[in-house]
C-alpha positions as CSV (number, residue, x, y, z in Angstrom):
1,X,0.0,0.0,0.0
2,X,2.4,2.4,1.0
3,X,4.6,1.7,-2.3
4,X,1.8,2.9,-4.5
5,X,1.5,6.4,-2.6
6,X,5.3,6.9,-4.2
7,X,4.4,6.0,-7.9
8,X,2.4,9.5,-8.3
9,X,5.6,11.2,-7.0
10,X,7.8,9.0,-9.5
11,X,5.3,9.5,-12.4
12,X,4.8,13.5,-11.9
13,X,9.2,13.4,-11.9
14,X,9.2,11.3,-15.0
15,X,6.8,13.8,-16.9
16,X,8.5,17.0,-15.6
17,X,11.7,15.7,-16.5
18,X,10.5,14.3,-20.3
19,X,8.9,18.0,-20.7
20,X,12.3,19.7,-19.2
21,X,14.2,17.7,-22.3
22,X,13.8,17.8,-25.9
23,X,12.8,14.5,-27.9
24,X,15.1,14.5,-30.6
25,X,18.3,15.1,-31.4
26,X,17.6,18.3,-33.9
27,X,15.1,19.5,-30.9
28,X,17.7,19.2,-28.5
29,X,20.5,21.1,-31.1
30,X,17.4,23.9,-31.3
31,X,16.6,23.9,-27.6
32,X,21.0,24.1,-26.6
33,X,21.2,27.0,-30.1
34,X,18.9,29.2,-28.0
35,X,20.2,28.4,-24.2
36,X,23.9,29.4,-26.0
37,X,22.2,32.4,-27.7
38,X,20.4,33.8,-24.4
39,X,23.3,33.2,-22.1
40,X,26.5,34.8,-24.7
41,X,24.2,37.6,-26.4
42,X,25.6,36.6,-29.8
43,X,23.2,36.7,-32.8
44,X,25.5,35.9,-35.3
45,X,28.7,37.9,-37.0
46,X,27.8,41.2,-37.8
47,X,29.6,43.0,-41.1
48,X,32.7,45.2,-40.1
49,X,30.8,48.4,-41.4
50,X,27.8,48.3,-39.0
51,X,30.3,48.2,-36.2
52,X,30.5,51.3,-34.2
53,X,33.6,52.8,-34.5
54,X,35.9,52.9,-37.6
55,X,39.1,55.2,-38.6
56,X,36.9,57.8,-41.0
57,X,34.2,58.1,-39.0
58,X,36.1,58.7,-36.1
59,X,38.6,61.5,-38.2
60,X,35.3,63.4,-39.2
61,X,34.1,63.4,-35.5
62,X,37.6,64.9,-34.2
63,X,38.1,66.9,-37.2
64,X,34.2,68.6,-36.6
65,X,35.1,68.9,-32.3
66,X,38.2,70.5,-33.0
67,X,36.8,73.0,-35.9
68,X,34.4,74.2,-33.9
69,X,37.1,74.4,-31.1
70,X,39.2,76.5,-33.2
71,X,36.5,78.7,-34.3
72,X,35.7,79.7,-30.7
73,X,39.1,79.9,-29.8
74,X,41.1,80.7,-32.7
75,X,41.7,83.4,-34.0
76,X,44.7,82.6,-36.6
77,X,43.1,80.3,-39.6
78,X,46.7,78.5,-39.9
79,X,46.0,77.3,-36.5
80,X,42.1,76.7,-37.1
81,X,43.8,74.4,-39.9
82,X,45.9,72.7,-38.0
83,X,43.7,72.2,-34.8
84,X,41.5,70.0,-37.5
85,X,43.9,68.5,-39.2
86,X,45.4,67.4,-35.3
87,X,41.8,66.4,-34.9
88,X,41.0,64.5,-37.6
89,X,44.5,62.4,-37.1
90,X,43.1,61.5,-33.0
91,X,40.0,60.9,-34.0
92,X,40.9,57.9,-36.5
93,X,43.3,56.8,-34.1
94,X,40.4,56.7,-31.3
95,X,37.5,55.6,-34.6
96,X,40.1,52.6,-34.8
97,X,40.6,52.0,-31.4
98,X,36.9,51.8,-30.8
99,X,36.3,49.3,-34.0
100,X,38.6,47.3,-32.4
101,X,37.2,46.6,-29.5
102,X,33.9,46.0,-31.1
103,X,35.3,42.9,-33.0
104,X,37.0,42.0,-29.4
105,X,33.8,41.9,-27.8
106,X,31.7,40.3,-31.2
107,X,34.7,37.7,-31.2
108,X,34.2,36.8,-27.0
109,X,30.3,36.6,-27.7
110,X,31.0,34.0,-30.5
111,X,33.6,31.9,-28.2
112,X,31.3,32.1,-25.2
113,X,28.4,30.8,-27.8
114,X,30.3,28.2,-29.2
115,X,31.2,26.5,-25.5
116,X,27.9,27.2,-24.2
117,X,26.2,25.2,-27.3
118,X,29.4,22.3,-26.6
119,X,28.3,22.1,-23.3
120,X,24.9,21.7,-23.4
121,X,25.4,19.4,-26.8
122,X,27.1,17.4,-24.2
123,X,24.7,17.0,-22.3
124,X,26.2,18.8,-19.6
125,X,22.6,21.3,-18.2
């Protein structure tokens, strides 16, 4: 008697754990591509040009900040010129800089996606 109060128990584990995991193998490769995905962040590669960042985009940001700096407190235009042209040549080097780490951070995403999917492929959650 007291043997069949325990096979409710047993049966209500054996369902939650059959709904927890997937059936198949191509539902369990689905179930471990979206655990990987909402744990890394990582979407897939994204192109180099919809990265922030970037040397020219950067050069026409310093070269704008340090126009209008020279315009306000300028008032040779041979240093105007050369504030921009100083300007321009930091702000690529900080453009680059920041591309840079973008890629750092898109290629850290991808690793941390690729063990996450190994692990759970694994059978390791």
């Amino acid at each position: 008697m007291t043997s069949h109060k325990y096979w409710g128990i047993g049966i209500a584990s054996a369902l939650v754990f059959a709904t927890a995991q997937p059936a198949s193998a191509q539902d369990r490769y689905r179930y471990c591509q979206q655990r990987a995905a909402e744990f890394s962040g990582y979407n897939g590669r994204v192109p180099d040009r919809y990265l922030p960042g970037g040397a020219l985009e950067g050069a026409a940001k310093g070269a704008a900040t340090a126009g209008i700096g020279g315009l306000i407190f300028e008032k040779n235009k041979k240093k105007r010129k050369r504030d921009v042209r100083r300007g321009a040549a930091l702000g690529a080097l900080f453009g680059a800089i920041k591309r840079g780490n973008a890629k750092k951070q898109q290629n850290r995403a991808a690793r941390n996606y690729r063990l996450e999917l190994d692990a759970c492929m694994r059978g390791g959650y």
